[in-house]
N, C-alpha and C positions, 0 to 999 in steps of 0.2 A: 760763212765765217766772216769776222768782221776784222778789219784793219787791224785793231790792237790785240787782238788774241793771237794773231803771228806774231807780234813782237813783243810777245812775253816772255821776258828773261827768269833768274835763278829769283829763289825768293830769299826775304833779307835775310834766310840763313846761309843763301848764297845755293840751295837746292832749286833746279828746274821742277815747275810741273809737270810732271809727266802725264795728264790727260786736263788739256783747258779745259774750261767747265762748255764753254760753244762746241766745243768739239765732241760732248757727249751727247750725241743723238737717241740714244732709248731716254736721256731720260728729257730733254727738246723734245721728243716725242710723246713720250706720258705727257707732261704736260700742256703741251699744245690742245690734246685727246680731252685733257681733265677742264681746261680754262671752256673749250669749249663747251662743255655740259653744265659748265657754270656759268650762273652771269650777278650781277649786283655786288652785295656784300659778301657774298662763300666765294665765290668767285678773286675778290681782294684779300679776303684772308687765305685763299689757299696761295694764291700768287705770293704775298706775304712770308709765308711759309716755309713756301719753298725755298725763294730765293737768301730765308734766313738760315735755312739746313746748310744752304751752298756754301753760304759769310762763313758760315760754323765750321764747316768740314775745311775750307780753303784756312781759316784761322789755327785751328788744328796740325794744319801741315806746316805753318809757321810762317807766313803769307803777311805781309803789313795791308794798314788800311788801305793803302793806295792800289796794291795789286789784287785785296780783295774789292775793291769798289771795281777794278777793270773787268777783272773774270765774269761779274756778277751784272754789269751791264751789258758782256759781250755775249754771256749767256741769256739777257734777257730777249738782246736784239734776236737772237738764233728761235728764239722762240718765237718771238712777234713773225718771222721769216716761214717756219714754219707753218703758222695760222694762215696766214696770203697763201703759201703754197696748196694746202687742206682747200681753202673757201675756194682758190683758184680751180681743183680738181673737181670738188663741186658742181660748180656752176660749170663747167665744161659737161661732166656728166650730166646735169640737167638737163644745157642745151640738147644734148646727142639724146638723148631721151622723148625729148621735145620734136626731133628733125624727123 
């Protein structure tokens, strides 16, 4: 989780989030799963996609530009962290495969 998704406060309705978008790990995880089997242009629009459902859903809950622009990079980062963590397990299992 990244620095600013702790300190995310009430949103301009003055309501907390009740699940930052970094902090939901099935769906960090679907997509981690999807980017991987993707790559090129499908791969950008679904990335695209995604993170437009998130703006959408976080907009929804009544959320201003500014704390959707935070959610929606902290959840990018949680993502990108995920993909290192996957490649990382990877190439470990490769190795031990390899040994």
């Amino acid at each position: 989780m990244s620095a600013t998704s702790a300190n995310i406060g009430p949103t301009s309705h003055g309501a907390p989030i009740p699940f930052p978008m970094a902090r939901r790990t099935g769906i960090v995880r679907r997509c981690a799963a999807e980017l991987e089997a993707l790559h090129g242009e499908p791969a950008q629009r679904y990335w695209r996609s995604e993170c437009r459902k998130l703006a959408d859903e976080l907009l929804a809950l009544g959320c201003n530009e500014a704390e959707i622009r935070l959610q929606v990079l902290d959840f990018q980062d949680e993502v990108q962290a995920e993909l290192r963590r996957r490649h990382l397990a990877d190439s470990t299992r490769d190795e031990a495969v390899r040994s």
